[in-house]
C-alpha positions as CSV (number, residue, x, y, z in Angstrom):
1,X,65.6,-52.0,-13.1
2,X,64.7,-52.8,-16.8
3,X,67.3,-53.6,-19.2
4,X,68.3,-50.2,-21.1
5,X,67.4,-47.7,-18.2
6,X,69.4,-46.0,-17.1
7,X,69.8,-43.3,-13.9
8,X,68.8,-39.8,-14.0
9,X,70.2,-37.1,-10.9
10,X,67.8,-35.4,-9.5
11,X,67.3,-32.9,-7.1
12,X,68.5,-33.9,-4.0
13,X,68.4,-30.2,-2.0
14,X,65.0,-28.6,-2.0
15,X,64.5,-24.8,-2.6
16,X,64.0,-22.7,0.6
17,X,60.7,-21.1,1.0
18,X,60.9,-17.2,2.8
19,X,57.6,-18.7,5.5
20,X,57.5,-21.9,7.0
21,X,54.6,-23.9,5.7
22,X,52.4,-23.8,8.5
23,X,52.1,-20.0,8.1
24,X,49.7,-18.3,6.0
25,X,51.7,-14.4,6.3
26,X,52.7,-12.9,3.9
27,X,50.1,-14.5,1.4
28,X,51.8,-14.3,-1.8
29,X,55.4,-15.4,-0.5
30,X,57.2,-14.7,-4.1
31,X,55.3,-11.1,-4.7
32,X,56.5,-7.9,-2.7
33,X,53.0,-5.6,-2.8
34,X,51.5,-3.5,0.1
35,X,48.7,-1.1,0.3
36,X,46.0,-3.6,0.3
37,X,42.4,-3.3,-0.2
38,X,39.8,-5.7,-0.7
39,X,36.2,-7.1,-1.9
40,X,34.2,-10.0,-1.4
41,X,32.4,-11.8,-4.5
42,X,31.2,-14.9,-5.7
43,X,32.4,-16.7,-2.2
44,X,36.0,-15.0,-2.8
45,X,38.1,-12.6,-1.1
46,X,39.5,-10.5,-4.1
47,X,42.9,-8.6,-2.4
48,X,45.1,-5.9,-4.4
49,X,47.7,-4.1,-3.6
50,X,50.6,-1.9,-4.6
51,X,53.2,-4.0,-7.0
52,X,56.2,-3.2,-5.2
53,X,57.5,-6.3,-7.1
54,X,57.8,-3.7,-10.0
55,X,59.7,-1.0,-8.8
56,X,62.4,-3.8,-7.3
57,X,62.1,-5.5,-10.4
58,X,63.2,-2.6,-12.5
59,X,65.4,-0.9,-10.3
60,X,67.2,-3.9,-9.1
61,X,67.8,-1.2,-5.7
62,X,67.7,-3.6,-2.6
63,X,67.8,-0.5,-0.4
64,X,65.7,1.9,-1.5
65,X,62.0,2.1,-2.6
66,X,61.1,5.0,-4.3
67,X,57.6,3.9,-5.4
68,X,58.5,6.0,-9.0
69,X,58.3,3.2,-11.0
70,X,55.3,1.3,-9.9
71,X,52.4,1.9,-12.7
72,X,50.7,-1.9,-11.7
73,X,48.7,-3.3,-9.1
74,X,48.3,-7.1,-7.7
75,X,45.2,-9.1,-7.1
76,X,45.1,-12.2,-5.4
77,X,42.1,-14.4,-3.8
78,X,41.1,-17.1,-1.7
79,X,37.9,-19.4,-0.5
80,X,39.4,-20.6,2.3
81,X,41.9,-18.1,3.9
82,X,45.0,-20.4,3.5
83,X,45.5,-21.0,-0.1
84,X,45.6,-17.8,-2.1
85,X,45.6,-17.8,-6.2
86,X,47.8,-15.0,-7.6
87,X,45.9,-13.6,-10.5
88,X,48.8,-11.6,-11.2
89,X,49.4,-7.3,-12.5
90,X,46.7,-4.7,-13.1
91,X,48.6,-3.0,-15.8
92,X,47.1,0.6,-14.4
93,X,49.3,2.8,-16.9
94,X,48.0,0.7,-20.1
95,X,44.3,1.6,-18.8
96,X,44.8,4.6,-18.1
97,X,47.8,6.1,-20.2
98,X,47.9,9.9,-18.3
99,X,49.3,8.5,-15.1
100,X,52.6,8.6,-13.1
101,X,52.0,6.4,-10.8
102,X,49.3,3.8,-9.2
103,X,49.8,3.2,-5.7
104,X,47.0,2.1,-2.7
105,X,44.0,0.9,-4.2
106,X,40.7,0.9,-2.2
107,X,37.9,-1.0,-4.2
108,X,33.8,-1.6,-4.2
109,X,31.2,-3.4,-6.4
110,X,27.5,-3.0,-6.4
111,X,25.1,-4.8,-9.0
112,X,24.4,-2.1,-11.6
113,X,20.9,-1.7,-14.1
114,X,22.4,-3.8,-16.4
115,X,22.4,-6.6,-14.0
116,X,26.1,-7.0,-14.1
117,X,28.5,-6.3,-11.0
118,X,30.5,-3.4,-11.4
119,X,34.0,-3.2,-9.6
120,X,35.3,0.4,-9.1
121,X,39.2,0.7,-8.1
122,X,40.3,4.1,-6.9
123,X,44.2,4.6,-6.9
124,X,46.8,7.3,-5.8
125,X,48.3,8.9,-8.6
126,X,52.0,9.5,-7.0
127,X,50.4,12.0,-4.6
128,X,49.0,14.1,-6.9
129,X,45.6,13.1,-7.8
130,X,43.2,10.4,-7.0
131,X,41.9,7.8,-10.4
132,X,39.3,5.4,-10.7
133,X,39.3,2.3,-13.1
134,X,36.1,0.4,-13.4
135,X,35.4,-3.3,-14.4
136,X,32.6,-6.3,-14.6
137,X,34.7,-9.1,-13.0
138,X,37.4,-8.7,-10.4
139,X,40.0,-9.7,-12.8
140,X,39.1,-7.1,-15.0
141,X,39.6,-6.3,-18.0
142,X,40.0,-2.7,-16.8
143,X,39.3,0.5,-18.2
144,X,39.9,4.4,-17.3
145,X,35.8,5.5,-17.7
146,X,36.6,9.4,-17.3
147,X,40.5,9.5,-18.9
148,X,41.5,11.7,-16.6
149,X,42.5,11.7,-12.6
150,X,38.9,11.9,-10.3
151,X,40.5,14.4,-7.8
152,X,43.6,16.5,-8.6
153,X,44.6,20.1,-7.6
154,X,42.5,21.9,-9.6
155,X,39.4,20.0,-7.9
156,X,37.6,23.0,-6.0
157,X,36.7,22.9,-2.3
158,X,39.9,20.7,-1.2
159,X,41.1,23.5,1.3
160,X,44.9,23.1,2.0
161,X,46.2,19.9,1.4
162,X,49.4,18.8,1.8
163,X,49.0,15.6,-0.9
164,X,46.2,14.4,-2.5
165,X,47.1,10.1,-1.7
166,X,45.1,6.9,-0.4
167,X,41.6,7.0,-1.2
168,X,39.3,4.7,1.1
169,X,35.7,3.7,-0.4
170,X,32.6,2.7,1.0
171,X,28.6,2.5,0.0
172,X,26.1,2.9,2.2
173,X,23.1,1.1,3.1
174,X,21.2,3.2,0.6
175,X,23.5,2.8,-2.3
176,X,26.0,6.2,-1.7
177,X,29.6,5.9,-2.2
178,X,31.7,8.1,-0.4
179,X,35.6,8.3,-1.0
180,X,38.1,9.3,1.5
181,X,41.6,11.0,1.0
182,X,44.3,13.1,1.3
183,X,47.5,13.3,3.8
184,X,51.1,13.8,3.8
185,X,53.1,16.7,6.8
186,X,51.1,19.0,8.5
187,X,49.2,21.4,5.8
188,X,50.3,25.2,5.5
189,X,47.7,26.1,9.0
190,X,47.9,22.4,10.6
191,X,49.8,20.8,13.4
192,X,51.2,17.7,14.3
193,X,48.0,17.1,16.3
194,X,45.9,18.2,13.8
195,X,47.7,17.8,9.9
196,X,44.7,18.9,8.4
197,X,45.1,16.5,5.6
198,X,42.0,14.5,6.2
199,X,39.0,14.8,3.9
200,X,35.6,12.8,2.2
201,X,33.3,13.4,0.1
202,X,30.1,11.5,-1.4
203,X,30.2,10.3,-4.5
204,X,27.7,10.4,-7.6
205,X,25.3,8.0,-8.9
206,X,27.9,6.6,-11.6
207,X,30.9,6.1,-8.6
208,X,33.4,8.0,-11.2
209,X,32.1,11.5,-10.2
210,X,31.5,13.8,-6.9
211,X,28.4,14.6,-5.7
212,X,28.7,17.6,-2.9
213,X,30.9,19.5,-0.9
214,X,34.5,17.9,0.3
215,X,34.5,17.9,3.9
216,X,37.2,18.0,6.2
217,X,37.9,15.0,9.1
218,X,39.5,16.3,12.1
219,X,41.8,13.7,12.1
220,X,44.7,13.6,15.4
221,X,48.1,12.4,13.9
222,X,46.8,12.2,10.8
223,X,49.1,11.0,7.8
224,X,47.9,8.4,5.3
225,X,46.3,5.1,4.3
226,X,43.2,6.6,4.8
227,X,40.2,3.4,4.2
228,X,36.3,3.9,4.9
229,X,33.5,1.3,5.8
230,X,30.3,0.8,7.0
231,X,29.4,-0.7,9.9
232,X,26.1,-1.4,11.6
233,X,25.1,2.1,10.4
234,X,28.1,4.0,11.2
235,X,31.0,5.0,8.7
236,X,34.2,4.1,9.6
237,X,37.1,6.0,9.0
238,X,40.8,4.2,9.4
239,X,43.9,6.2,9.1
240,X,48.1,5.6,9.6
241,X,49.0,8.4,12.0
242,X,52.2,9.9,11.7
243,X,55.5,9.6,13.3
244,X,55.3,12.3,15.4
245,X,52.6,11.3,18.2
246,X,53.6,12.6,21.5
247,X,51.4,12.9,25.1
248,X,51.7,16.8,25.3
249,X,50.1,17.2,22.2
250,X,47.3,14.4,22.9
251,X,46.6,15.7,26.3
252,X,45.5,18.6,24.3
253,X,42.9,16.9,22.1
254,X,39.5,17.5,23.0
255,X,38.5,14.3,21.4
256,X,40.3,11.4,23.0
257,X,37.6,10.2,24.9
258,X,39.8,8.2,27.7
259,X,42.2,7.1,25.4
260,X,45.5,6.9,25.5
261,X,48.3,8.6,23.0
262,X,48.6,6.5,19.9
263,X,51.8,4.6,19.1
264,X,53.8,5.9,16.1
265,X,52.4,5.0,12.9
266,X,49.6,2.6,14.3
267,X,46.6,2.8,12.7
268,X,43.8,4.8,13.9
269,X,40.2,5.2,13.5
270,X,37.1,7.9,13.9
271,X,32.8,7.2,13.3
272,X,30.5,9.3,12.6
273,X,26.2,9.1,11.5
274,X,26.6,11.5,8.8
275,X,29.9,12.4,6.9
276,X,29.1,15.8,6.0
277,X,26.8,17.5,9.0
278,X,27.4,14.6,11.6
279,X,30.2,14.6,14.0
280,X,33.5,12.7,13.8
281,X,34.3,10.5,16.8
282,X,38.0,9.1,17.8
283,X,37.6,5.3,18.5
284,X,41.1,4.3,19.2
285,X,43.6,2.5,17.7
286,X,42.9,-0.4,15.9
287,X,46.3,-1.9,14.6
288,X,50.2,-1.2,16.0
289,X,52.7,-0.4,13.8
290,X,54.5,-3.6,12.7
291,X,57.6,-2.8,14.7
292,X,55.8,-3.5,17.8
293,X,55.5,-7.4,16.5
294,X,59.0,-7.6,15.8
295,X,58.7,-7.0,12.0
296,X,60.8,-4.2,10.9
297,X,59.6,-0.8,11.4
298,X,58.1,1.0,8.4
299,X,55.3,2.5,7.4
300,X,51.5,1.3,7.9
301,X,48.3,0.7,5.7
302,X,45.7,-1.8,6.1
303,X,42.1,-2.6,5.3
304,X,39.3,-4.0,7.3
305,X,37.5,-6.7,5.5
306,X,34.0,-9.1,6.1
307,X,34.2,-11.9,5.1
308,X,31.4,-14.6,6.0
309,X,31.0,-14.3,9.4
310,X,33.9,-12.8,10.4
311,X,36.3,-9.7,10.5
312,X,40.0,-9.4,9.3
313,X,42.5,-6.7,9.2
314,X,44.7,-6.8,6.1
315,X,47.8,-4.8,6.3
316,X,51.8,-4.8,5.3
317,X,54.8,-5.9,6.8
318,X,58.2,-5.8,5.4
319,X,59.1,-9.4,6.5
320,X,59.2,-10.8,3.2
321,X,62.1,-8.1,2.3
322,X,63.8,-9.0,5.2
323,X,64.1,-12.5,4.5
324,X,64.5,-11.8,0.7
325,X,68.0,-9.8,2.2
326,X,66.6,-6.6,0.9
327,X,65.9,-3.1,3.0
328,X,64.6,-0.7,0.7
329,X,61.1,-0.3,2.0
330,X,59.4,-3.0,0.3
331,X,56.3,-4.4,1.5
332,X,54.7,-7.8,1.5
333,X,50.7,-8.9,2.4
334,X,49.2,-10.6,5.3
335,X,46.2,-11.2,6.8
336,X,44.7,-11.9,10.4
337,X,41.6,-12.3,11.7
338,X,39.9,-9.8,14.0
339,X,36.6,-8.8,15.8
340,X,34.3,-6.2,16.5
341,X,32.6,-5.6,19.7
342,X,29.0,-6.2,19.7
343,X,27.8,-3.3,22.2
344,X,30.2,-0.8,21.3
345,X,30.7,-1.2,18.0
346,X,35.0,-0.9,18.8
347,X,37.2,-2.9,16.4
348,X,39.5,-4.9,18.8
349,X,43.0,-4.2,17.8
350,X,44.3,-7.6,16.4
351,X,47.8,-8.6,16.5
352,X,50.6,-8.7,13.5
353,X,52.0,-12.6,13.4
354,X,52.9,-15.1,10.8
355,X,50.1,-17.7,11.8
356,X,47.4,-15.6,10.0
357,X,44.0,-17.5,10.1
358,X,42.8,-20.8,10.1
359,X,41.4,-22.3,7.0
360,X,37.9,-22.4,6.5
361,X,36.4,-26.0,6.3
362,X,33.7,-25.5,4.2
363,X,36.1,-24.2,1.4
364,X,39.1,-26.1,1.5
365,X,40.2,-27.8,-2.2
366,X,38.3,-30.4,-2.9
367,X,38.9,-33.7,-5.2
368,X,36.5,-34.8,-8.3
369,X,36.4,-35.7,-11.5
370,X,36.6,-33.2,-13.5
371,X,37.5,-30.4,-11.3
372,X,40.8,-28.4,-12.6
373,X,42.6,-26.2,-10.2
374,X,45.1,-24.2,-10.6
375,X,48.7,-24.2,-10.3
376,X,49.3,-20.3,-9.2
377,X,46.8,-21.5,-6.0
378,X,48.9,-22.0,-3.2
379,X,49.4,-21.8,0.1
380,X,53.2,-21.6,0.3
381,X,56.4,-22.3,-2.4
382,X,59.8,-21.8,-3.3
383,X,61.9,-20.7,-5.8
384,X,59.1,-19.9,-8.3
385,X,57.2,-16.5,-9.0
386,X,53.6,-16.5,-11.1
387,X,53.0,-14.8,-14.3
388,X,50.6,-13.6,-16.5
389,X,51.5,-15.7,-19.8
390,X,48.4,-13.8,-22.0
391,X,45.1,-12.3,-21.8
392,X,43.6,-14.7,-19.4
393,X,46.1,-17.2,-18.8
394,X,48.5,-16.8,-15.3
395,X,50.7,-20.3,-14.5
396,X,53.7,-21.2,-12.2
397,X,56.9,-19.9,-13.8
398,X,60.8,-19.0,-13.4
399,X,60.9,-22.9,-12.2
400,X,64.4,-24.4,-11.1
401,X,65.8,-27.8,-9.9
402,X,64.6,-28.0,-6.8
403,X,61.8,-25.6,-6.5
404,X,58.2,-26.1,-5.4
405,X,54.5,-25.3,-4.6
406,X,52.1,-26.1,-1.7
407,X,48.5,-26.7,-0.6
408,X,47.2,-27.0,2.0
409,X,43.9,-28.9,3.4
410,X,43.6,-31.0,0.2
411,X,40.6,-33.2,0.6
412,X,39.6,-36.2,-1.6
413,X,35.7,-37.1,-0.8
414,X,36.0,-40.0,-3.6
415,X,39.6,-40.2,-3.1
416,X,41.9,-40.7,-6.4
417,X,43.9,-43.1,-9.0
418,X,45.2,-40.2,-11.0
419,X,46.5,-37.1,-11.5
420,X,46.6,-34.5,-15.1
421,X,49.0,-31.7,-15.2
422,X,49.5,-29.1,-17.7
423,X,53.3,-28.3,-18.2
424,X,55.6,-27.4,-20.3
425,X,59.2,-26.9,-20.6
426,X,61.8,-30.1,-19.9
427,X,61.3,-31.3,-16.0
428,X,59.9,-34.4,-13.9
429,X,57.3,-33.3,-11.5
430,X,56.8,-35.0,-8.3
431,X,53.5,-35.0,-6.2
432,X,54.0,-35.9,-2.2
433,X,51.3,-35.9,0.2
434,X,52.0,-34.9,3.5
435,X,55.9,-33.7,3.4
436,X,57.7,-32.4,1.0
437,X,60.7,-34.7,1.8
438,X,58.4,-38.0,1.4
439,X,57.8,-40.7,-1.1
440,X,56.9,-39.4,-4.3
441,X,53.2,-40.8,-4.8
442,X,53.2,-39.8,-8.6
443,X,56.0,-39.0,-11.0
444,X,55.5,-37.0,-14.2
445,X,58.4,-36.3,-16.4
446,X,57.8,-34.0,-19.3
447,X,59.6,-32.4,-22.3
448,X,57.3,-30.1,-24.4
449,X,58.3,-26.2,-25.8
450,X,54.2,-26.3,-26.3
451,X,51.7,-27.2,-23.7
452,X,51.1,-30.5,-22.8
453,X,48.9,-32.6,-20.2
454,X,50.2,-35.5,-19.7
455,X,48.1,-38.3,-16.9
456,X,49.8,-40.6,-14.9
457,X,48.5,-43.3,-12.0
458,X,49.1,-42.7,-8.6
459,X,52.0,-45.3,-7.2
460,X,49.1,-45.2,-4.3
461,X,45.3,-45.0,-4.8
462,X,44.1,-42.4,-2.4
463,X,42.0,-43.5,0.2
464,X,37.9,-41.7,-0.2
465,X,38.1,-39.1,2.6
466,X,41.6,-38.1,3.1
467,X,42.4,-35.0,4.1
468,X,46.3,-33.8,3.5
469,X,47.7,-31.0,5.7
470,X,49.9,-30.7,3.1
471,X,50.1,-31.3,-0.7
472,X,53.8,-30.8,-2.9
473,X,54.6,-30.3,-6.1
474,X,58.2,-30.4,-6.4
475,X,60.2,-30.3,-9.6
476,X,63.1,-32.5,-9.5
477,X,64.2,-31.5,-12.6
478,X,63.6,-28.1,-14.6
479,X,65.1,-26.4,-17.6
480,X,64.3,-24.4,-20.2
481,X,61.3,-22.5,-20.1
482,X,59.2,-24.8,-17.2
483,X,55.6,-24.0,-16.4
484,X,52.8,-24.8,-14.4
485,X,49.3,-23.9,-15.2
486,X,47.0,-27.0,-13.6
487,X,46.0,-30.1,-12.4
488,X,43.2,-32.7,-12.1
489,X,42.0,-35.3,-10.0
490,X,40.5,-38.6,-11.2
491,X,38.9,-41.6,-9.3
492,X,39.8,-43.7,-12.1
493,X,43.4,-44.6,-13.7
494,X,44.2,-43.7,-17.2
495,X,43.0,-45.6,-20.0
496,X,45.7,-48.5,-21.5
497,X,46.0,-47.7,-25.4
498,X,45.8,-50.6,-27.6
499,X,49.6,-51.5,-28.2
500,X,50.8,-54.8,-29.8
501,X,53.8,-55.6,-28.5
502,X,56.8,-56.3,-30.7
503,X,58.1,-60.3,-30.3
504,X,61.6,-59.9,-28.8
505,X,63.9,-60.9,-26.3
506,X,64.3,-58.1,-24.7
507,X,61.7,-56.3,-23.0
508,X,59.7,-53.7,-25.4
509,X,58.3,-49.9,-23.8
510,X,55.8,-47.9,-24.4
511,X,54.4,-45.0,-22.8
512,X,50.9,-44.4,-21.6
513,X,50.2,-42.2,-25.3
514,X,51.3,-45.4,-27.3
515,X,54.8,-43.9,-28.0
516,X,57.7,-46.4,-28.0
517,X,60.7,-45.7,-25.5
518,X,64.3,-47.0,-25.8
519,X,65.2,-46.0,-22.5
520,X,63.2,-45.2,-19.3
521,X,64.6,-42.0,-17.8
522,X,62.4,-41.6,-15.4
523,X,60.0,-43.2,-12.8
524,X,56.6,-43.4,-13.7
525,X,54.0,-45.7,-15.5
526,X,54.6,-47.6,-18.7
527,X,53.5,-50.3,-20.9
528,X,55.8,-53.1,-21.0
529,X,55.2,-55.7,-23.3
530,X,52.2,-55.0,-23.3
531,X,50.8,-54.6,-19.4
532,X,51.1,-51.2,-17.7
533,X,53.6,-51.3,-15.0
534,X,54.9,-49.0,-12.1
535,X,59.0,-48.8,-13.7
536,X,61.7,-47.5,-11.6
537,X,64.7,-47.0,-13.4
């Protein structure tokens, strides 16, 4: 120990994450948001969702979700299936100031005449109506392009309806959209068999109009969560079927085609050629109610996604509530993968389970100089939540003693000497490969009301080609107002300023910015008299 330094405590209990860390479900372990939708772009998966987080947040009811005060949606990514960046709300009510409510998003994007991607979001409008917001990135900003709801009850042609909720959107091989909606009980001539809810129509040239007659789909059990694709030149129609589906009712549907009765609230799905003279088929049930995986039993919404190669069913649980202590009906997002069978066409029901996928190689985080990632990009944490800080800017926050973040499948292809972080608040920030219980392999502490990046040396050079299952930052200090926004790789250590060192007896410390220190705090590199050194108080 030098002479002056003295001990600091630390954190000697780390925060408790809500998944273990080998688990990718629910993505977003600090975010309670269902309903999810989703759209690939740029080598991304773009996922949004209901911000349940809100109506919890503002009701501060632990039992009950009404889904009255949530006016935001969520969106989160991911390259690689594993590690998922929180780009935080989609403040829908700012947008598009004559709402209620924004709940169950279903999304596109198509290159435009300008040459720009469009992204076009369609939303429930607390079961009255059905709005659109449109954008150029997936991150928005968003805008309201008609300022008022797409589909409401004055919209001719509906039929009887019993609510006008959930759209689902998809465009065609020949550049037609064609949106999807409606559901609720049993409409005014309907049955449980039949609800009568069900209905699509195609959409116009601009995607924020209708273009022809709204149809009806004879949907059995029909009740929500209605989403659309296109598969291998059929239109795919997936639906949450009620709570009411019983064998003397399915025996007499016409359609079911050898299958047998659907479980309660599982999700369902019909095809068809042509959506408006074409006939509907029932295909079966494509994903169980959550109940039947041991998750709690609640309602059911999901979304059937490409990405690369493969298939995956995105849906809700409400495991996260569960292990938050709450029981209101709040939801949290997961993913798994799934398939789709080659000569029938049948998606192949996937199971509900914590593992989720497997990361994809070719897309794990990757090491170099000069490559910044960000903080909210994580595979698991705990204790901290991600916020949006400004127009653009979204970072770690709410940071305790104790608390953390996690990636995982960190490679380092040139391997590293040392790490930049951009903080601030008062805290020491630990980085530990492989555990988060191990050796701290850099040590950053930091006291800044402003941002600061502040560069340290690794304790340990690592080695080109490592590959970490897992990579912590833990916080073994925090107070104040303690953020996270990013942090960078190098192969080379930092720079050593040019510091003359004071003739003394005693030993004289600087830090690596040239600024002297009485007394060393906390662990980390330092100047002393005049040659950096590894200090340990």
């Amino acid at each position: 120990m030098l002479m002056g330094a003295c001990a600091v405590t630390t954190a000697q209990t780390l925060t408790a994450s809500y998944k273990n860390d080998i688990e990718v479900n629910p993505i977003i372990p600090f975010n309670l948001c269902a309903d999810p939708t989703a759209v690939e772009y740029n080598g991304r998966l773009y996922v949004y969702g209901t911000n349940d987080q809100q109506e919890y947040e503002t009701t501060k009811d632990a039992t009950r979700n009404t889904y009255g005060k949530i006016t935001q949606l969520v969106c989160m990514s991911t390259a690689d299936l594993v590690n998922w960046t929180f780009h935080g709300t989609i403040n829908v009510k700012a947008a598009a100031s004559w709402i209620w409510t924004s709940w169950a998003p279903s999304i596109v994007c198509r290159e435009e005449a300008d040459g720009k991607t469009h992204f076009y979001m369609y939303f429930t409008n607390s079961a009255a109506g059905i709005g659109v917001i449109t954008a150029t990135s997936p991150l928005g900003p968003w805008r309201d392009p008609i300022g008022h709801a797409l589909i409401d009850g004055n919209t001719p042609g509906r039929g009887e309806q019993s609510n006008i909720i959930d759209p689902g959107v998809c465009i065609d091989d020949d550049g037609n959209g064609w949106l999807t909606f409606g559901g609720g009980d049993p409409n005014r001539n309907g049955s449980k068999l039949m609800p009568g809810n069900a209905r699509i129509v195609k959409l116009g040239k601009d995607m924020i109009s209708l273009d022809g007659p709204i149809k009806e789909i004879p949907a059995p059990f029909h009740f929500e969560a209605n989403e659309l694709n296109y598969i291998n030149g059929k239109y795919v129609f997936s639906y949450s079927g009620g709570w009411s589906c019983n064998n003397d009712d399915w025996n007499r549907y016409s359609g079911k085609s050898g299958f047998n009765c659907p479980g309660n609230c599982s999700i369902l799905s019909m095809t068809t050629d042509d959506p408006i003279n074409g006939t509907w088929k029932y295909t079966g049930e494509i994903l169980k109610n959550p109940g039947n995986f041991g998750y709690p039993w609640g309602n059911n919404h999901s979304h059937l996604q490409k990405f690369g190669d493969n298939y995956y069913m995105i849906y809700h649980t409400q495991q996260l509530e569960r292990k938050m202590g709450l029981s209101g009906g709040y939801r949290g997002i997961a993913i798994n993968r799934t398939t789709i069978s080659t000569s029938t066409g049948r998606i192949v029901a996937p199971s509900m389970n914590n593992n989720g996928p497997t990361i994809l190689p070719d897309a794990r985080p990757k090491a170099a100089d000069g490559v910044v990632f960000e903080a909210e990009s994580m595979a698991n944490s705990a204790g901290v939540t991600v916020r949006r800080l400004g127009t653009t800017l979204t970072a770690v926050a709410d940071i305790q003693t104790g608390d953390w973040t996690m990636v995982r499948g960190f490679s380092f292809p040139e391997g590293a000497q040392s790490l930049k972080v951009r903080v601030r608040g008062k805290g020491v920030l630990e980085l530990r490969l492989g555990s988060k219980t191990s050796k701290a392999v850099a040590t950053i502490p930091f006291d800044s009301s402003g941002w600061t990046e502040l560069t340290v040396d690794l304790d340990e050079p690592i080695e080109p080609g490592s590959v970490y299952t897992y990579l912590y930052f833990v916080f073994t200090e925090a107070g104040g107002l303690t953020q996270f926004d990013n942090y960078e790789f190098s192969t080379t250590t930092t720079p050593i300023h040019d510091i003359i060192a004071e003739p003394a007896s005693e030993e004289t410390i600087y830090d690596l910015t040239g600024r002297k220190i009485d007394d060393v705090s906390h662990r980390g590199i330092y100047i002393v008299n005049g040659k950096k050194k590894l200090v340990r108080p």
